[in-house]
C-alpha positions in Angstrom: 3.2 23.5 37.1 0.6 25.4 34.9 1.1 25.1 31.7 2.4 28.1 29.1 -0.4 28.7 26.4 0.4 29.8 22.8 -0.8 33.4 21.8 -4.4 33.4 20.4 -3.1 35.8 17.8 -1.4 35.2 14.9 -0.7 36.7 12.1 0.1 35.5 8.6 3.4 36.3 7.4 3.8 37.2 3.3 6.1 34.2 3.1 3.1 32.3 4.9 0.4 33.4 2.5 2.3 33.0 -0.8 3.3 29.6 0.0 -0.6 28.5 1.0 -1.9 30.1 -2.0 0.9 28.1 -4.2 0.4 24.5 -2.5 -3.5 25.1 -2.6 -3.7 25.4 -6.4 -0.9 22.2 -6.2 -2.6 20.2 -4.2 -6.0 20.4 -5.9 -4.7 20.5 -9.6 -2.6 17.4 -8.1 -6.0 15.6 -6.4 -7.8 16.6 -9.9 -5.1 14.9 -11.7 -5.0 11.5 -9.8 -8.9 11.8 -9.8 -8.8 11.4 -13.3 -6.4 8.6 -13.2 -9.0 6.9 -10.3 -12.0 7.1 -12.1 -10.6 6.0 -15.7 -9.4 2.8 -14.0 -12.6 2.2 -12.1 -14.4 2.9 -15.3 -12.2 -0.3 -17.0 -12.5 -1.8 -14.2 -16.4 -2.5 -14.2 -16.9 -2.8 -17.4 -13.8 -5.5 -18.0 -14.7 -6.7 -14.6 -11.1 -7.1 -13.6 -7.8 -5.0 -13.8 -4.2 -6.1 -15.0 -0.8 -5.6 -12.9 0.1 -2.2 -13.5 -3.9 -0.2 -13.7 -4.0 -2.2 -10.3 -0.6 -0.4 -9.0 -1.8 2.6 -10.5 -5.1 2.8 -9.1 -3.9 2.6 -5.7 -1.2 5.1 -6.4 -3.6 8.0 -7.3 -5.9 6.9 -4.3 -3.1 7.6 -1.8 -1.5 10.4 -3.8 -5.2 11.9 -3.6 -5.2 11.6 0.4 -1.8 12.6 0.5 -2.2 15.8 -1.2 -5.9 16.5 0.8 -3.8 15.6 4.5 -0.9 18.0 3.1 -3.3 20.9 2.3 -4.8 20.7 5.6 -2.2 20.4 7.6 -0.4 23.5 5.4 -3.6 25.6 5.8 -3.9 24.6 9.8 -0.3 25.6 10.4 -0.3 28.9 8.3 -4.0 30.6 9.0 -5.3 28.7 12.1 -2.5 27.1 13.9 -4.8 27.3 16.9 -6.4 24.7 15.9 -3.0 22.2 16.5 -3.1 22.9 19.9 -5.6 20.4 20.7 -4.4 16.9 21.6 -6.2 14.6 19.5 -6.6 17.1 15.9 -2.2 17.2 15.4 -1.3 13.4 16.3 -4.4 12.7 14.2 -3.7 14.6 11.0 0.2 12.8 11.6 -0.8 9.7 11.2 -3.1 10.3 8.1 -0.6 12.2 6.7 2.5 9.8 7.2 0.1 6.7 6.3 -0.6 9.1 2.7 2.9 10.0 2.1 4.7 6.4 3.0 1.8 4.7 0.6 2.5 7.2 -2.1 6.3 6.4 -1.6 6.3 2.7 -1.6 3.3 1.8 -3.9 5.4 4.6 -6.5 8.4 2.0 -5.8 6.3 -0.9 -6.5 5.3 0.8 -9.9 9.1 1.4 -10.8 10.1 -2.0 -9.7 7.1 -3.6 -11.9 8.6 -1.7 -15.0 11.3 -3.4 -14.6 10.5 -6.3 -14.3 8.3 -6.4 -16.9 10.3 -4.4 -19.4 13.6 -5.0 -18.3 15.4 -8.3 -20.4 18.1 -10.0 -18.2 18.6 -13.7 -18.6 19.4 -14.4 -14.6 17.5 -17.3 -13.5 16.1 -15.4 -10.7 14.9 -12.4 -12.8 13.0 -14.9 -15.2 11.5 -16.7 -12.1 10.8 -12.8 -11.1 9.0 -12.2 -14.5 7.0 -15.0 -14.6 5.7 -14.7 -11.0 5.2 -10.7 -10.7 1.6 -10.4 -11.1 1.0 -12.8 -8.9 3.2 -10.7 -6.3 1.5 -7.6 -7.5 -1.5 -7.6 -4.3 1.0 -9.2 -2.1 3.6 -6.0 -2.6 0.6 -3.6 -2.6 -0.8 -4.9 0.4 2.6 -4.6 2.0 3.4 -1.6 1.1 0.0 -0.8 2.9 0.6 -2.4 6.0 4.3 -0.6 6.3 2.6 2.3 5.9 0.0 1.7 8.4 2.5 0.7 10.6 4.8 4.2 10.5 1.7 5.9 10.6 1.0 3.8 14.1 4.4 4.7 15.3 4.3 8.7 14.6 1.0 8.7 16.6 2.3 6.9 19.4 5.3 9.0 19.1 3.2 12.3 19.4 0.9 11.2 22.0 4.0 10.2 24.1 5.3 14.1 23.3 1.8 15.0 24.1 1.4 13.0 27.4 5.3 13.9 28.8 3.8 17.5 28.4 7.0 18.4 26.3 5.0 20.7 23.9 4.1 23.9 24.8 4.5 23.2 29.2 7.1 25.1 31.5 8.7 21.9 33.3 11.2 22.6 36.6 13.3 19.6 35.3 13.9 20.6 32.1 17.0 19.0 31.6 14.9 15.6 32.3 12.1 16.7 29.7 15.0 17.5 27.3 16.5 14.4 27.1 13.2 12.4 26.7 12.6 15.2 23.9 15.6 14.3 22.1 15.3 10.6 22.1 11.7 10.8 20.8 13.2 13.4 17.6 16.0 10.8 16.9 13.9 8.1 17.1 11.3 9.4 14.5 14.3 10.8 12.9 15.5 7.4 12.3 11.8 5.5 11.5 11.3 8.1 8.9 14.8 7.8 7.6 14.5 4.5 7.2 11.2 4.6 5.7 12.4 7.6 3.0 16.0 5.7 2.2 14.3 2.3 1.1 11.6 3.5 -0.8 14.3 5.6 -2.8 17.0 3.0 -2.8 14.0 0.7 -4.5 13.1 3.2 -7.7 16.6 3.7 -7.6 18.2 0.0 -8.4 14.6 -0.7 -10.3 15.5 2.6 -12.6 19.3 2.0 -12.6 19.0 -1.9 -14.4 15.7 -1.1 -16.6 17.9 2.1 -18.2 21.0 -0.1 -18.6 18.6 -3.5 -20.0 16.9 -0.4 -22.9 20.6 1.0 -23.3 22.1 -2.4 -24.0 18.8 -3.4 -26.3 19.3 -0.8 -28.3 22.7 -1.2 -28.8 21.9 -4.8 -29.7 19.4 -3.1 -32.0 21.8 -1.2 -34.4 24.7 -3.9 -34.4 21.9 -5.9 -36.1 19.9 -3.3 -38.0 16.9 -5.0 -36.6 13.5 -3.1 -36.2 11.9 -3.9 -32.8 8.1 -2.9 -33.0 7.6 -2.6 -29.4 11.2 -0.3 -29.1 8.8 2.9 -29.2 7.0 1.5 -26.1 10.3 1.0 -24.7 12.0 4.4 -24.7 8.6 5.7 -23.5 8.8 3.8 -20.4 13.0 4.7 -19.9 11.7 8.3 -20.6 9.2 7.7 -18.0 11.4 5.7 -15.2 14.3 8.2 -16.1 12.1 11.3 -15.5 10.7 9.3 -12.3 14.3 8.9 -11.1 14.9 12.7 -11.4 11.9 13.6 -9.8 12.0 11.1 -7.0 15.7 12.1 -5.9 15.1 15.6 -5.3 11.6 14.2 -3.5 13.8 11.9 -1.3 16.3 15.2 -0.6 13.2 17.4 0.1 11.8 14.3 2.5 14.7 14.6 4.4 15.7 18.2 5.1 12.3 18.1 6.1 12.7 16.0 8.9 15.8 18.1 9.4 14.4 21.2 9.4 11.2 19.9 11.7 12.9 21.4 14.5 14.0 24.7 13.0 12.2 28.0 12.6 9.9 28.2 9.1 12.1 29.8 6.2 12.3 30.4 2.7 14.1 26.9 2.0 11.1 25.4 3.9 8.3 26.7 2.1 10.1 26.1 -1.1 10.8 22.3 0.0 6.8 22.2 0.7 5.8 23.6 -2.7 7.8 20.7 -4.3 6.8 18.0 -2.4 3.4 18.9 -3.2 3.7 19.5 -6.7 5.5 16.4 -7.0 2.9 14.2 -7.3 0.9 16.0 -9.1 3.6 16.5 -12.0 4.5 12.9 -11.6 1.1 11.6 -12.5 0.2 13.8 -15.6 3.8 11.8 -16.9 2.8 8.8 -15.9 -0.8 9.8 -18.2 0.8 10.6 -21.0 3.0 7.7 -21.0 0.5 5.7 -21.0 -1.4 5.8 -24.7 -5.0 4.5 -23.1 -4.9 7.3 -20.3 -3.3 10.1 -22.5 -6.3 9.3 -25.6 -8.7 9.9 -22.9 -7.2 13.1 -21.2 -6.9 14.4 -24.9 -10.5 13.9 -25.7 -11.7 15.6 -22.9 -9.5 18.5 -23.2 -11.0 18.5 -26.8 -14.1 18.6 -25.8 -13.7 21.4 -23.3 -12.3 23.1 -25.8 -15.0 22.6 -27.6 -17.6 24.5 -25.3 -15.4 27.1 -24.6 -15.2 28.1 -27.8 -18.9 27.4 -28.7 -19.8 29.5 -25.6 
């Protein structure tokens, strides 16, 4: 049977345009953001010759938040101007599984940074927890390498998933049998469906618990604080990192509900909901970052000098 070709033409719809403009100046004020968080840390880095626990975490979060947001903007920009281009059957699987292996690194290594403050920050006296404390940066490049390979890994699986779609010629091919190429359609939606589901719910359910017990552990220190009338030096460090981890929580639960009804709404027809589900989930890491700067007193000193000093020529110009 010969297969039905998509129109050559196209034409860019207002909705279209509006949203590629928005997620363009996202995505690279997002990549320009974790750039700056990159090369900071690789400046440390060689001149201290080594990295502690959480520059390590963060390092590798605005590397894959950088790919993330580059594989987002070209997969936007594809889809809206030259969707053409998607039609061919290595460029779509391809720009999947860079994509998924961004976006599930971004996910997990963020849940690795949430569950590292609080373990560090957090003060329970569970055996376990202690034994947690003591050990975590030693875990540190074992959960960042494993957050690595499971992302690898659902990368691996949306590929096969597509080339499978791809090879059963369910995408754009009139079939005779098309109650046969239906059913195979379905169970290859459901079954990325449920991978990505998966993937989505524990990342989230991990910043979630880590979020839930360092806010209670800061909550019940400072109670403990003013029962005693006791100064804590390090208490201003402490409701820095519960704004941080509370603001975190907020951000990533409307991530996680954006995730989703993207996978819902994979199926549907492109809408207003979608394109504003698309502008936050790029603009969320982006946004995410610049917190995660200026809660952090070395990176926000540095950001502020060289804001200062742009300020500087701009003025002297």
């Amino acid at each position: 049977m010969e297969a039905c070709h998509p129109p050559q033409q196209f034409n860019v719809t207002a909705h279209g345009a509006t949203a590629v403009a928005i997620i363009t100046l996202e995505a690279f004020a997002g990549m320009w953001i974790n750039a700056f968080i990159v090369c900071l840390l690789c400046i440390a880095w060689v001149q201290k010759k080594t990295l502690n626990s959480n520059e390590k975490i963060l390092l590798l979060l605005g590397c894959s938040r950088i790919s993330y947001l580059c594989f987002s903007w070209v997969s936007h920009f594809l889809s809206k101007i030259y969707p053409n281009y998607l039609y061919a059957p290595t460029i779509l699987p391809l720009l999947a599984i860079f994509q998924t292996f961004s976006n599930y690194s971004n996910l997990w290594v963020s849940a690795c940074l949430c569950g590292f403050y609080c373990i560090k920050i957090a003060n329970f006296r569970n055996s376990f927890f202690i034994y947690l404390e003591v050990k975590v940066d030693r875990m540190v490049p074992w959960l960042l390498l494993g957050s690595e390979i499971v992302a690898l890994a659902m990368g691996i699986v949306v590929y096969d998933l597509m080339e499978t779609a791809q090879s059963s010629n369910l995408t754009f091919t009139c079939q005779e049998n098309f109650g046969k190429q239906e059913s195979k359609w379905i169970n290859i939606f459901f079954s990325s469906f449920f991978l990505t589901g998966f993937g989505y719910a524990a990342s989230f359910l991990a910043v979630f618990f880590s979020a839930v017990f360092l806010l209670f552990s800061l909550w019940r220190h400072k109670r403990t604080m003013q029962t005693s009338s006791m100064k804590d030096l390090s208490m201003d460090a402490h409701i820095r990192a519960m704004k941080s981890v509370l603001s975190f929580l907020v951000m990533f639960s409307i991530n996680f509900v954006c995730l989703i009804l993207t996978t819902i709404y994979a199926m549907k027809k492109e809408n207003i909901i979608t394109l504003l589900i698309s502008v936050y989930l790029c603009a969320f890491p982006g946004v995410h970052s610049l917190i995660l700067i200026f809660s952090n007193p070395k990176l926000e000193k540095a950001l502020l000098k060289i804001l200062s000093c742009v300020k500087c020529e701009f003025f002297t110009k």
